[in-house]
N, C-alpha and C positions, 0 to 999 in steps of 0.2 A: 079075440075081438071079432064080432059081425060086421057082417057089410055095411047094418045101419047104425054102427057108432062112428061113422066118419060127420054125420051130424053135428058132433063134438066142437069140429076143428071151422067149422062154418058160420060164419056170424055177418050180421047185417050193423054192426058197431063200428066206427072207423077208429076209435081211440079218441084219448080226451084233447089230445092238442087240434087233431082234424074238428071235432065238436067247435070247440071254442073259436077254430078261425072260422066257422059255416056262421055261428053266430055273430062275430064281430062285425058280420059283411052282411048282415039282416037289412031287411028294408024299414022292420020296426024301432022305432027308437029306444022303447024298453027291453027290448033283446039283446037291444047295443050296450046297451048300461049292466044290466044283469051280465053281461059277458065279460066285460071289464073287469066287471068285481069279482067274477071265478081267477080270472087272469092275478090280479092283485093278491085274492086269496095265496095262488098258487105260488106268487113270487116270496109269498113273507112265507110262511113253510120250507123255504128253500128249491121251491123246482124251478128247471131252467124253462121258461115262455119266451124267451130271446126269441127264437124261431116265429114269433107274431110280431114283433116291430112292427110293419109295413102297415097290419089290420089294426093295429091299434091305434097308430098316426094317422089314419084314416078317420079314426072318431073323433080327431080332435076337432072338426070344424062340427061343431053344435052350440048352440043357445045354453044348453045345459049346465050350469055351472059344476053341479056336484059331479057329472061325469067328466067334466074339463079336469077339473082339479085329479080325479082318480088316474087321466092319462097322462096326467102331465108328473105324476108320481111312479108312473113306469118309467117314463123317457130321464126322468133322474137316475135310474137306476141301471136303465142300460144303454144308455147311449155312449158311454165312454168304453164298452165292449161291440159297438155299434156306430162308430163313427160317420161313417158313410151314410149309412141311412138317416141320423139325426138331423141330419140336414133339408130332408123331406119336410120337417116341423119348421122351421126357421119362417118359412114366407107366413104362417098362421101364429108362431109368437108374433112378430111384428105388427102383423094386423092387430093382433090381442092388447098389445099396447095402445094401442089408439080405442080401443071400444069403446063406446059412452060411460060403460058400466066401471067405475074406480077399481071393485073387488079381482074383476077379470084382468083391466090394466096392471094391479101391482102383482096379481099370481103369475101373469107371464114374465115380467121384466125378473121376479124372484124366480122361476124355475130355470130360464135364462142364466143367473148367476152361479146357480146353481148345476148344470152341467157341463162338465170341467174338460170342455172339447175346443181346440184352437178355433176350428173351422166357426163354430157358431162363435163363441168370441169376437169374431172380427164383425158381424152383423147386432151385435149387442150394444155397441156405442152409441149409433144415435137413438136409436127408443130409449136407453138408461141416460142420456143428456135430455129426452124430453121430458122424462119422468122424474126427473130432479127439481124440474121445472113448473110439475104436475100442479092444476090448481086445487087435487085434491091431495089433503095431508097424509092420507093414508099410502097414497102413491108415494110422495114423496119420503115419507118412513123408509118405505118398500125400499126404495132403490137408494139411500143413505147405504145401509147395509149390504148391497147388491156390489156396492162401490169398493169396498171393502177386501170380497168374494173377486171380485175381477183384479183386484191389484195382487192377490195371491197369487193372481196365475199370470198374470201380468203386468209387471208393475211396471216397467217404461210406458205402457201404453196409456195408463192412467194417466200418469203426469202427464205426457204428448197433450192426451186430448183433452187437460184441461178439469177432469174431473176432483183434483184435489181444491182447486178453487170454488168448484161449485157444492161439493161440501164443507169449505169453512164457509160459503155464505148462507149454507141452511141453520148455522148457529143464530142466524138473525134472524130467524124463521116464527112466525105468530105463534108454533104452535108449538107447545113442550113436548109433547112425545117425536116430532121431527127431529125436535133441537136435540134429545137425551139420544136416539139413531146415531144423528151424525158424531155426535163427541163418543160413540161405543165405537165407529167406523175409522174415525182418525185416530184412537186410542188404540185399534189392531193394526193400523197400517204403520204408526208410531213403532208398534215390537219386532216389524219387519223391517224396518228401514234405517240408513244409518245415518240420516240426518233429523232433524227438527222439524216435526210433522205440523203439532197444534201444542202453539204458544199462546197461553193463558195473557191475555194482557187488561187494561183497566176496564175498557168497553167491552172487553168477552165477557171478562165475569160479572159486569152487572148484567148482561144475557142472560149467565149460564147460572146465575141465582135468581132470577126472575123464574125461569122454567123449570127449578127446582121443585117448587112448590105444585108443579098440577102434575108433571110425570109421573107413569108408573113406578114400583118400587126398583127394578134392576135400572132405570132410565136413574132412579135417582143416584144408583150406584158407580155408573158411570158419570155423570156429574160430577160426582162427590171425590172420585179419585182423580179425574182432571183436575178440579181444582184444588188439592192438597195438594199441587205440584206448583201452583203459586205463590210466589212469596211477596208477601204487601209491601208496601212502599213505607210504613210506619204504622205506631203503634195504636191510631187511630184509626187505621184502612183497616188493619186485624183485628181488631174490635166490632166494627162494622158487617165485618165475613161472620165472626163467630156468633154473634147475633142473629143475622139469615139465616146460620145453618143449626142453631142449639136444637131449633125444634122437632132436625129429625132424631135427635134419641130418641125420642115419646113414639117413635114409630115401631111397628108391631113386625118387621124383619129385621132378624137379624144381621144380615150382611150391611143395611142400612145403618144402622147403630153402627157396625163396630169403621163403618167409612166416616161418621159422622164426628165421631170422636177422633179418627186418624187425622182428620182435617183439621180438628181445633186443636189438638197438641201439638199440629205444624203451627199454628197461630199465634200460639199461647208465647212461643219463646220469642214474639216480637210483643207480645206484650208488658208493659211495665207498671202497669195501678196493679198493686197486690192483694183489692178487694175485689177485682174483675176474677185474677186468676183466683183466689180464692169461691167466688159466685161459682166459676164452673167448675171448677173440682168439685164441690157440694153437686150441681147438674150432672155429672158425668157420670157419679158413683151408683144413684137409682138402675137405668137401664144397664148398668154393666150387670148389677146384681139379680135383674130380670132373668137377665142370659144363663142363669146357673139353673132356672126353675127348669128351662129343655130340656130334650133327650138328651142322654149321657153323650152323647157324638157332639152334638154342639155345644153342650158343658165344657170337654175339652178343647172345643177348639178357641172359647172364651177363655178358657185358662189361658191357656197358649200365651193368648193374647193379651192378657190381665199382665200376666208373668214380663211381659216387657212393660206392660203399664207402669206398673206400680215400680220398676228401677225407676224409670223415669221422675213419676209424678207422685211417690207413696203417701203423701196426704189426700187423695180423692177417695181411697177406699180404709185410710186409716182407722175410721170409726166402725168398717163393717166386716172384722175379723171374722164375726164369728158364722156370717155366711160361708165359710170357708172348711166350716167344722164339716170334717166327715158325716155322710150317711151310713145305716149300717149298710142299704144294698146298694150304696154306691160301686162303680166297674172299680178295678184295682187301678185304671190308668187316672181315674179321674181324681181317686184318692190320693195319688203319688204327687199329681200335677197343684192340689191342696195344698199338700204338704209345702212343699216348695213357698204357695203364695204365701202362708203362714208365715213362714219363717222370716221373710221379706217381710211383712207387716206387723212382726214383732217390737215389743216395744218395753220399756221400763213400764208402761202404766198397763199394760195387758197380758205382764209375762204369764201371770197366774194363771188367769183361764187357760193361756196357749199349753199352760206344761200340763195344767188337769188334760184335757184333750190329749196330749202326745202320752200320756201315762196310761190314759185308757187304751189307745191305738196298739202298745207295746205290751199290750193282753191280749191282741184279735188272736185266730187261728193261721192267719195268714202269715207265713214267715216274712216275705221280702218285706209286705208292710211294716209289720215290728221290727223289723232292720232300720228300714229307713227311719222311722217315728223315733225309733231310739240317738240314730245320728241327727236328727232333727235339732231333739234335746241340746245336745252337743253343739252344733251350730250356734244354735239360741246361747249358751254360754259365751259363749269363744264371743259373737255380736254385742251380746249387754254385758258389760264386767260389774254392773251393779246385781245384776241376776245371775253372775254365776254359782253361788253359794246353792241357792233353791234350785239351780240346774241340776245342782252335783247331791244334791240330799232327795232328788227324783231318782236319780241313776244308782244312788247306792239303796233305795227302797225297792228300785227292779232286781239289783245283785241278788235282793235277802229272797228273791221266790223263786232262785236256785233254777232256772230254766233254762237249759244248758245258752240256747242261740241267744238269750236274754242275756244273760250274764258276760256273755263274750264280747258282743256288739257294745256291749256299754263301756267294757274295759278298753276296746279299740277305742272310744271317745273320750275316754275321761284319760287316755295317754297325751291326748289333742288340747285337753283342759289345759293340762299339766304342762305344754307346750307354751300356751298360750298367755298363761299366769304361772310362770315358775316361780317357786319357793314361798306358793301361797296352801294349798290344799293338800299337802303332802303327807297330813295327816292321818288320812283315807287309806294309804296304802295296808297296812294292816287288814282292814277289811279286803280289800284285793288280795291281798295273799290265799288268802285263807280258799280264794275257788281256783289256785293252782291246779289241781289233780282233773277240772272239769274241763280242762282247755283241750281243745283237739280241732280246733282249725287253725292254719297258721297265722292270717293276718294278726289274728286276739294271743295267741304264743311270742309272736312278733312282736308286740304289744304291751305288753308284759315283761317282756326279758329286758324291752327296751326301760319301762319304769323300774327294775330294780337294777340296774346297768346307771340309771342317771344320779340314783338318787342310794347308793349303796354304802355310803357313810353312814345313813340315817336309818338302814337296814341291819341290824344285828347279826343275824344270819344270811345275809345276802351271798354267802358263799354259798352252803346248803342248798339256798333255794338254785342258784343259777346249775349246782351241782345233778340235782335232780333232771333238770333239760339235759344236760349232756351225757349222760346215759345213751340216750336216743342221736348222740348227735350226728352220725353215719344217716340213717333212715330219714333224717327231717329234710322238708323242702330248702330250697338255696335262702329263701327271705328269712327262715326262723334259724337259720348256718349263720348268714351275714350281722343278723342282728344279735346271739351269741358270741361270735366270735367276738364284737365291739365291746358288749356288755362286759364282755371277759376280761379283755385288758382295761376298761375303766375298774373295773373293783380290784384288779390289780396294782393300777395308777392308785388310788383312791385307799388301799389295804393294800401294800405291801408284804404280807406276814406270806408264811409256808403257804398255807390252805390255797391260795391265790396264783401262787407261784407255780404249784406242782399243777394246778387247775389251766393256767394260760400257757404249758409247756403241752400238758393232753390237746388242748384244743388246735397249738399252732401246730403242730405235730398230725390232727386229722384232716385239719384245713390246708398243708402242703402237699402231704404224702397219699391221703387216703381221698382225696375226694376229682372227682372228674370237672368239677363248677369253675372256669375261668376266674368270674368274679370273684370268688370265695379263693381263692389261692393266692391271688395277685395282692387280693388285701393282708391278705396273712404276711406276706411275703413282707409287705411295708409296714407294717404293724411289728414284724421280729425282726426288722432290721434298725426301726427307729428308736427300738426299745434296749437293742443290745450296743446302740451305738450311741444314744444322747436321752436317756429317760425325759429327763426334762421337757426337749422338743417335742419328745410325744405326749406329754404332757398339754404342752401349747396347742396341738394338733388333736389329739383325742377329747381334751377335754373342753375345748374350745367351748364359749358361748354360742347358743344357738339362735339361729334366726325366729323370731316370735312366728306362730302361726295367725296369719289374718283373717276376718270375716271374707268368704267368698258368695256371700250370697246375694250381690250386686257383681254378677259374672262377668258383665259385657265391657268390655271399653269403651268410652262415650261413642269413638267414631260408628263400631260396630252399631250400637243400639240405636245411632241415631239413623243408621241405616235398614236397619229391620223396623222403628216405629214408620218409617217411612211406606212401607211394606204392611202395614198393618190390614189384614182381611184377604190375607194371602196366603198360599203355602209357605212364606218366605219366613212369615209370623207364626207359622206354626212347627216348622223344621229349624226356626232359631238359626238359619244360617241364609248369606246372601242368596239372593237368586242367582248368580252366576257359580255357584259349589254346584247345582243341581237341574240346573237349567242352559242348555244351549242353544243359541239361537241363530242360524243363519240368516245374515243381513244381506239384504240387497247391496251392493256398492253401484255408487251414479256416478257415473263419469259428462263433466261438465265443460262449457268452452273454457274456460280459465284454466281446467286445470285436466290437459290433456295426459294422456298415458305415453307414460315412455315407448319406446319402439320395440314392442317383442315382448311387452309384460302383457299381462292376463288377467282380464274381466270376467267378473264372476258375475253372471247374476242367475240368484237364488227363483227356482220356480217355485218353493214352499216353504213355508214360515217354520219350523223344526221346533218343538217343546218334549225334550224327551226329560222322563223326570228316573235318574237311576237308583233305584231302593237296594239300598246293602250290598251293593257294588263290592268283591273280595278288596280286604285290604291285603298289602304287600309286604312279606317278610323277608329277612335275609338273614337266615338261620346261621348265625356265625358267632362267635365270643370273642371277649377284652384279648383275651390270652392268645388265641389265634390271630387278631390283629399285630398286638403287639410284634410278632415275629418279622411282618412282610415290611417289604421294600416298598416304595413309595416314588414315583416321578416327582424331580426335582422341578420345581420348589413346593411341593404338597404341603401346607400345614396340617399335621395331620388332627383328623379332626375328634370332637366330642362327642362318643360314641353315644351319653347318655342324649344327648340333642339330635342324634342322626335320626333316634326314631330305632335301632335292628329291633326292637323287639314286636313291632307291628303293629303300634296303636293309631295309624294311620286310619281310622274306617269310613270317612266320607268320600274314599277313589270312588270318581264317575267315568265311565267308558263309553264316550259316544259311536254310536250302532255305525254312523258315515264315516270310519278313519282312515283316513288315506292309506296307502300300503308301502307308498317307497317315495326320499325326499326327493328334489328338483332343486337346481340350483347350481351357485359354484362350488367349488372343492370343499368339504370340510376342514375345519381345523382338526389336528392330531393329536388327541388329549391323553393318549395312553401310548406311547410308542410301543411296539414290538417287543425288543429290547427291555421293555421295564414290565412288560404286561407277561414274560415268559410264552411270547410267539402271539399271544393275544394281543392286537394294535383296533384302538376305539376312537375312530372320532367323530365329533359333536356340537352343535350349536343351538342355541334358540332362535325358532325363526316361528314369523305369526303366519296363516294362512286362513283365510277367509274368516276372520273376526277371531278366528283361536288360537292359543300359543302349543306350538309341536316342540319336542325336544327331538331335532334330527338324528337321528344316530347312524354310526356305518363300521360294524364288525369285521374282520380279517381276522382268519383263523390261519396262522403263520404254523401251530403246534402242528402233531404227527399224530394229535390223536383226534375224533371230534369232540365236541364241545355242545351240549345241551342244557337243559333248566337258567336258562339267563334270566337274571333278576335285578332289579336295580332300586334305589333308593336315593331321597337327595334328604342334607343336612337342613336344621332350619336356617332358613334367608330372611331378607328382608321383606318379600314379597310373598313369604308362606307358598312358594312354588313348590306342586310337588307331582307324582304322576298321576294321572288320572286313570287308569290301568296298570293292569300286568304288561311285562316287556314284550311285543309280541317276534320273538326272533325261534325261527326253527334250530332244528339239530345243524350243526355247520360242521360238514365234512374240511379234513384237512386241505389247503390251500384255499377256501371258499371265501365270498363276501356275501356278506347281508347288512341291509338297509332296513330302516324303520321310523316312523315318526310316531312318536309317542307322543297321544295329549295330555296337558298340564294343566293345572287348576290351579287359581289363587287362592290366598290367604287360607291355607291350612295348616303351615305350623311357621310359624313366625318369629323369625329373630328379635330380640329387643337388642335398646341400643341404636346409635345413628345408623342410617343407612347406609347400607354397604352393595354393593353388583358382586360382593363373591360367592358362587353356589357350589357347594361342595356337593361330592358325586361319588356314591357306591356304587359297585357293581359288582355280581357272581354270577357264578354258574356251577355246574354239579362238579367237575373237574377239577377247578382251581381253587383257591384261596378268595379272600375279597381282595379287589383292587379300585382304593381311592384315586382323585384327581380330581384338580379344581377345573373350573370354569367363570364366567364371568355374563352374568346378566346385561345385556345391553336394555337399558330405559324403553327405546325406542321399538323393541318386542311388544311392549306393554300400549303403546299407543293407541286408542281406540278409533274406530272409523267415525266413530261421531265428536269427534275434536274440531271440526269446521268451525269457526264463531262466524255471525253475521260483521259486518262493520262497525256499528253502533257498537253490539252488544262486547265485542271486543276495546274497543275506546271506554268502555262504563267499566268494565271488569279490571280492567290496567290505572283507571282512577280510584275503582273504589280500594285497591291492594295497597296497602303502605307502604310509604318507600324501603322499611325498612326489608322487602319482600323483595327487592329490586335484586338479582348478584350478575355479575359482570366479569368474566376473562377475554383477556387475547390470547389470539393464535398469531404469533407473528409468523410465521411462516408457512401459511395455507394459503392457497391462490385461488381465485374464482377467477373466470373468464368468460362463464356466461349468466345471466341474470335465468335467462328459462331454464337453460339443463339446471341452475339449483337447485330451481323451483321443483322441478321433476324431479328430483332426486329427494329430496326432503318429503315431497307425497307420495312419496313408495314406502316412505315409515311413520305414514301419518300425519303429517306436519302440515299442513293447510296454508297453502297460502292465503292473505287477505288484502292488503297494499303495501305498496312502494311509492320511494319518494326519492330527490338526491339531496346531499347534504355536502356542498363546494366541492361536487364532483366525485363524491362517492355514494354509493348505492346503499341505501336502507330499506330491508324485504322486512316485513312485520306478519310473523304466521302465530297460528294457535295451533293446541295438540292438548288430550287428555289422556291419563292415564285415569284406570279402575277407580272404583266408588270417586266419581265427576272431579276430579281434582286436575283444573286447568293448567297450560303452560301456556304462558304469550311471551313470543319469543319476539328478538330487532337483532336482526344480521345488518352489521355495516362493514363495506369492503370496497375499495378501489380497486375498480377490472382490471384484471391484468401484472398487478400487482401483490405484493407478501404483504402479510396483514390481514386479518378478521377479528372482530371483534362482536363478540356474541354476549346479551344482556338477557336475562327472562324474567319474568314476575308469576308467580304461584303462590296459592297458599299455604305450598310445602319447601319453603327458600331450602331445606335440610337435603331436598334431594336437587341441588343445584349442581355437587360436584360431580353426580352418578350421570346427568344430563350431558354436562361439558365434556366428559369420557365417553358416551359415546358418538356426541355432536366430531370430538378428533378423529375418536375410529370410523366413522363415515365418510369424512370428508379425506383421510387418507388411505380409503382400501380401494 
């Protein structure tokens, strides 16, 4: 290299950040503007221009709007990595609030709200108390929503100052786009908070239907879902609603429609002229059917939501099946989601077209399609018994074109016919026989062995045939084993001759000695004991009449559906499950003069509103068998439980694991649900306890064994409250002598007991080391309690009249003692239980609290008790009197731990 290539390394450039701050700091105004917008440039590319803050806060005092706005989109951006310096801006937002100019007043009070720094926070109150006040609407918009944004980050300070007031007064506001602002601002503060934000009453809603009508379309959306949380006063008030609101179906968004329809099928069930409800079923049907002409994405997401419709309401869309007909480039999800409404809007007068349609579908190229299109069929039988015939002359015209997955899927359905109408179609089976040799999936062999197993009197050769499967019977899966083996001894119950005999001797014979399958042994085992000891009995027991198979194509429970139509225009409506399965929400808790916090308990309050949505969360298995159960010991008094109801084989798949879970419980001692002793040096104890709006199963492991212990896994039986884990166990390897702690979250209603309500939760548990180890537990009510069980006074007094007496139930405690009125009080609000008044009654004390458990179901309780004295007596009113005695059970265990 020469001496004059050091030229190279010389330059008169300073780099582009020095550039940029020489120009930020121009004396020209356009140099200032053009600088900004390199800057902005550089920030949305991802470069760090943090290092300008100072020159950029500098530009903010200009006339300029379009360069106000650019800076005030940096200081969003980094001021919460720049705290200190954000503060330089604050004296020039607050001017900006006051400008003549409305545009400039409402961009500062919004980027104000907008930057999530304490410091400014605290200078934010009164410019957003004057701008609420703004004589221009657009201010006032502005900071509805600003109001919102600050009670996220701090919501004591909200209510303090007053600003929850002066957003329910902007509902009286002239102008509709203020009014739709504030009902979206108290509708977010509403998902944060654990009391009763904005209550719809007679004078709001003629407002908030007045402003209906001139607001934007999202303005109208929020509207429209405040007020489906309404409920009229009579069938004339709902009438009057559904009238205002009919006319947004004819509106050209969709989320509008499908809120404007959620609102009148809230309406509809307090209506009672059945030409009213008929007029809007005919209105409703139009715009729903608009909704299928969109993109495939919001097709399905009208399905979705049709799919709850029409349980509910199936005469709105009765007449308009055949919008429903597949396309050919319809997506596969939108065709599946068809199917479904199809079948729900099947009918004696339309079977015909539906089964042409399903006849052609179960020709696509598409497999799962043709699976399902063919159980369609099926379905559609099993629902109209006047169309089963034409069902089953569809299904045996798909058999005859010999397609192997055609022919299988149909015989899995037409065993469901056969189920469903026995000793009616049985004539068919012949035809079935005959594509024996084509079967090679198990459900359709399952399937099959099961129809010539039921019906093998009327089968000639039914030995033959069942003879041919067992050939194979080592190699087959455990469901095409279990349903052989059954088949076996009915044709043996049913034909006693040789052929049968030497046939159910091979079988018990592979199903004791030769096979590894729990299930498959254990039945063999009671199958040749019942046979060599009282034929008869097994007679009674094998051949036993079968429970009919029912339509399930009205899936939901009223309560469930009436809670997802609730939900309509929601994820909730379209995941077919509550929001509470998939949604978490941390709630603010307030703490109020009435109802102070005991001494040394913990105030939570939430700096962010949490929406985490968990997709395909692992479900939970516990790889174990009948037969390995059977063996183990059990802590007394374990009932031991139903393994098929426990759930071991995994079909749990809606576990959601929220990202915040505490790591270790707090508290007093657990109870010991596994001693030592009975766990083989393993000792487990456990309780349910709620912690910030969620229910945790505490748990606390002791590894007593010599060896360690890893892969811990747990499961719970179905309950009453479909309690189950919301995650994986999360416990490490545990070295011998060691402890470990964990709280594991729990989700409702996912498998649920039927039957009266019970508090007993049955409890698996393994790990890699041991066997399973059951043990009960006992749900206390008072886990379940929600934070937003407060009732006002009134609305408590209207709730307790409008409940029938027959809702009333009543025990004593003779021998619990109260001695103070306040520690009760405080004791009862630590499990949720609200106090609301007292009174005395010739010298004893009557407290009157409310409390709610899951999907709004109130308790209004009256404690009456002389201080000092034995005797309580506890009354509640709910409109579930059935969990009276689950309440009273844990009202004792409280009042005596």
């Amino acid at each position: 290299m020469s001496g004059h290539d050091s030229k190279y390394f010389s330059t008169t450039k300073k780099g582009e950040i020095p550039e940029l701050k020489e120009e930020l700091n121009s004396q020209y105004k356009d140099k200032r503007k053009d600088a900004v917008k390199k800057v902005i440039a550089a920030m949305t590319v991802g470069k760090d221009v943090s290092s300008l803050f100072t020159d950029v806060v500098n530009c903010m005092q200009t006339e300029n709007l379009e360069l106000k706005k650019l800076v005030y989109l940096y200081l969003i951006n980094y001021a919460k990595s720049q705290p200190d310096l954000a503060i330089l801006a604050v004296n020039t937002f607050v001017k900006d609030t006051q400008d003549p100019n409305p545009l400039i007043r409402a961009l500062a009070v919004r980027t104000m709200g907008c930057i999530r720094v304490d410091k400014i926070t605290e200078y934010l109150c009164d410019p957003l108390y004057r701008c609420l006040k703004d004589d221009d609407p657009y201010v006032r918009k502005t900071a509805a929503i600003c109001v919102a944004k600050l009670y996220d980050i701090d919501a004591e300070l909200v209510e303090d100052r007053g600003f929850l007031e002066g957003l329910k007064d902007l509902i009286s506001d002239n102008n509709p786009m203020v009014v739709a602002n504030a009902v979206a601002a108290l509708a977010e503060i509403q998902d944060t908070s654990s009391r009763l934000i904005l209550e719809v009453t007679s004078p709001t809603l003629t407002k908030l239907l007045t402003a209906l009508n001139e607001c934007t379309e999202w303005g109208q959306v929020f509207i429209l879902d405040s007020l489906s949380k309404y409920k009229a006063a009579n069938a004339r008030e709902a009438e009057n609603i559904v009238e205002r609101v009919t006319p947004r179906l004819q509106h050209a968004n969709c989320a509008v429609v499908l809120s404007a329809v959620k609102m009148i099928l809230q309406q509809m069930e307090l209506i009672t002229s059945h030409d009213m409800i008929r007029n809007l079923c005919k209105k409703m049907a139009p715009p729903l059917v608009t909704l299928l002409s969109a993109e495939p994405e919001i097709q399905y997401v009208a399905l979705r939501n049709i799919n709850l419709i029409v349980q509910r309401r199936p005469t709105i869309l009765a007449h308009e099946i055949k919008v429903f007909f597949c396309k050919y480039n319809d997506p596969v999800y939108v065709k599946m989601e068809k199917l479904e409404i199809m079948i729900k809007l099947s009918s004696d007068r339309n079977i015909d077209q539906v089964l042409l349609e399903f006849k052609e579908y179960a020709t696509e190229v598409d497999v799962d399609f043709v699976r399902k299109a063919i159980r369609a069929i099926g379905r559609c039988a099993i629902k109209l018994e006047r169309a089963a015939e034409r069902c089953i002359s569809v299904l045996l015209e798909l058999i005859k074109i010999k397609v192997n997955y055609v022919v299988q899927e149909a015989i899995i359905v037409i065993k469901d016919i056969f189920r469903r109408y026995p000793n009616t179609y049985e004539s068919i089976i012949a035809t079935l026989c005959e594509s024996l040799d084509t079967l090679d999936e198990p459900e359709a062999k399952a399937s099959m062995i099961w129809i010539i197993g039921e019906y093998a009197e009327r089968i000639d050769n039914a030995d033959e045939l069942l003879e041919s499967f067992l050939e194979s019977f080592p190699e087959e899966p455990a469901q095409v084993q279990l349903q052989l083996l059954t088949a076996t001894v009915k044709l043996f119950l049913k034909k006693p001759t040789e052929g049968p005999q030497q046939m159910i001797q091979v079988v018990l014979n592979n199903a004791t000695l030769e096979t590894d399958n729990p299930d498959l042994r254990d039945r063999a085992y009671i199958y040749w004991r019942l046979l060599s000891t009282d034929p008869e009995a097994a007679k009674d027991v094998v051949l036993a009449e079968k429970s009919v198979v029912i339509d399930d194509s009205n899936q939901f429970e009223s309560s469930l559906l009436d809670e997802l139509l609730a939900n309509i225009a929601t994820l909730s409506s379209v995941y077919h499950k509550p929001p509470e399965t998939f949604v978490t929400r941390v709630r603010t808790i307030q703490k109020t003069e009435e109802e102070e916090c005991p001494e040394g308990s913990e105030i939570v309050h939430s700096e962010t509103s949490l929406a985490r949505v968990a997709n395909g969360a692992p479900s939970l298995t516990l790889s174990t068998s009948p037969y390995d159960v059977a063996k183990q010991s059990y802590p007394a008094p374990v009932v031991m439980p139903d393994l098929l109801d426990l759930g071991l084989d995994g079909d749990d798949n809606n576990a959601m694991v929220p990202v915040d879970q505490p790591t270790s419980p707090r508290g007093p001692p657990l109870p010991v649900l596994l001693p030592a002793e009975t766990g083989q040096g393993l000792q487990i104890s456990a309780q349910l306890v709620r912690r910030d709006g969620q229910i945790f199963y505490s748990l606390m492991f002791e590894n007593n064994t010599q060896t360690p212990l890893d892969g811990h896994m747990i499961q719970f039986n179905k309950n009453t409250f479909g309690l189950a884990a919301g995650g994986p166990l999360q416990i490490p390897q545990m070295q011998p002598g060691t402890t470990e702690k964990t709280l594991l979250p729990m989700v409702l209603f996912q498998n649920m007991a039927p039957g009266p309500p019970s508090s007993l939760l049955q409890v698996a548990v393994k790990n890699n080391q041991q066997r399973v180890w059951y043990f009960n537990d006992r749900i206390s009510l008072f886990v379940l309690f929600t934070e937003d069980g407060k009732m006002e006074r009134g609305t408590f007094l209207e709730t307790w009249r409008s409940l029938p007496d027959s809702n009333e139930v009543s025990k004593d405690f003779p021998d619990i003692v109260i001695n103070s009125v306040d520690a009760t009080i405080e004791r009862l609000a630590s499990s949720n239980m609200f106090f609301i008044a007292k009174r005395k009654n010739k010298n004893q004390e009557v407290l009157y609290l409310s409390a709610k458990i899951p999907r709004g179901i109130p308790f209004l309780i009256e404690l009456t008790t002389l201080l000092g004295s034995p005797g309580l007596k506890c009354a509640i009113k709910t409109p579930s009197p059935e969990m009276a005695p689950l309440f009273f059970e844990a009202l004792e265990t409280l009042f005596r731990s």
